[in-house]
Steps between C-alpha positions, in 0.01 A plus 500: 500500500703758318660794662224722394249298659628506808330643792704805530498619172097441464494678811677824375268486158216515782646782630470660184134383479551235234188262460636204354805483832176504710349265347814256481561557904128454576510170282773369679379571830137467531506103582756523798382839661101407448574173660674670790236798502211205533724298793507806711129607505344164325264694329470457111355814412675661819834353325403587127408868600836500723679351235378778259572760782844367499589544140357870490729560760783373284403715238431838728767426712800376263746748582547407843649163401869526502687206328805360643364571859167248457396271237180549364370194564536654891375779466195414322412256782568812758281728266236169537530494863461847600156481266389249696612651800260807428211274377540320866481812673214665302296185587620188685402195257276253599649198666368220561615474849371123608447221260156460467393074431237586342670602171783231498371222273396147690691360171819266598750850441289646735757489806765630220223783419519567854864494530564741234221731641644526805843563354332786309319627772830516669718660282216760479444586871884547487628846617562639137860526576568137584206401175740718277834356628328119471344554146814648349768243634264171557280542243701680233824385568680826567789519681533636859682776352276633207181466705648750790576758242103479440406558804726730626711327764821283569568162433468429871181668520384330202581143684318648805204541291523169364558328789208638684229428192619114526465489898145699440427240195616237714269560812191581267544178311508325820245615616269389175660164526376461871133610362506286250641178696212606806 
C-alpha cells in the first residue's frame, strides 16, 4: 500500500468530501466491520443495515477522527459499536433464548448443530458489554488493548468483562450439556 493509500491520508481526502477516498476506506473495511456488525446482533439484514449505518457515519462524522491518537481501523469498529448500541436500545433483537429441538436436524451433525446453537444463543443473551469485549478479542483477534479503547474502559476493565462472558458462557453451556446428556 503506498503512502497515499494509507488510512490517514484517505481519511483527510474524506474530510474534504472526496468520493473515490470513501470508496477506497469502505472497500477495505466492509468485510471485517460487517462480520463484526453481524456477530454482535446476528442479524443479516440487522448487520447489513448496521453495516451501512456505520459507513454513513464515517462519512458524516469524519472530522472527529484524529490520527495519531486512534487508528482507523479502531475507530471504525467504535463508530460500529455505538450503531449497534442505538439499534439495541431502540428495539432489543430477538434472541433465541432456549434451543428449541425441534429445529436442530436429527442428521449425525445434529449434536454439533446443537452445540453451535447454544454457543450462539449464548454469546447473544450476553450483557452487550461482555458480547462486545468477547467478539472483538475471541472472535476477531484483537488485542486486550485495542478492544478497551472501543468500548471505553481500561485494560483491567476490559479483562473484567472478558472474564465474566466466559464464566456466564461457561455455566450456560453447562447447563445445555446436562439437557442434552438427561
Amino acid at each position: 500500500m503506498s503512502e497515499a493509500d494509507s488510512d490517514e491520508a484517505l481519511m483527510e481526502l474524506v474530510k474534504t468530501r472526496d468520493q473515490a477516498a470513501y470508496a477506497q476506506l469502505v472497500d477495505r473495511y466492509m468485510g471485517p466491520i460487517h462480520t463484526y456488525i453481524y456477530r454482535m446482533c446476528r442479524n443479516h439484514s440487522d448487520a447489513d443495515e448496521l453495516t451501512q449505518e456505520t459507513f454513513l457515519r464515517l462519512w458524516s462524522r469524519a472530522t472527529t477522527w484524529k490520527p495519531g491518537q486512534v487508528q482507523l481501523t479502531t475507530w471504525l469498529h467504535r463508530v460500529a459499536h455505538n450503531t449497534c448500541v442505538d439499534a439495541f436500545r431502540r428495539r432489543r433483537p430477538e434472541i433465541n433464548a432456549n434451543i428449541d429441538p425441534d429445529t436442530i436436524a436429527t442428521s449425525d451433525d445434529a449434536p454439533n448443530e446443537g452445540r453451535r446453537l447454544a454457543v450462539h444463543n449464548s454469546i447473544a443473551n450476553l450483557p452487550e458489554r461482555q458480547r462486545t469485549a468477547l467478539v472483538l478479542c475471541q472472535l476477531h483477534g484483537w488485542s486486550n488493548k485495542d478492544a478497551a479503547e472501543v468500548l471505553s474502559v481500561s485494560v483491567d476493565a476490559l479483562e473484567s468483562l472478558l472474564a465474566r462472558a466466559r464464566r456466564t458462557l461457561k455455566r450456560q453451556l453447562a447447563v445445555y450439556q446436562n439437557e442434552i446428556c438427561t
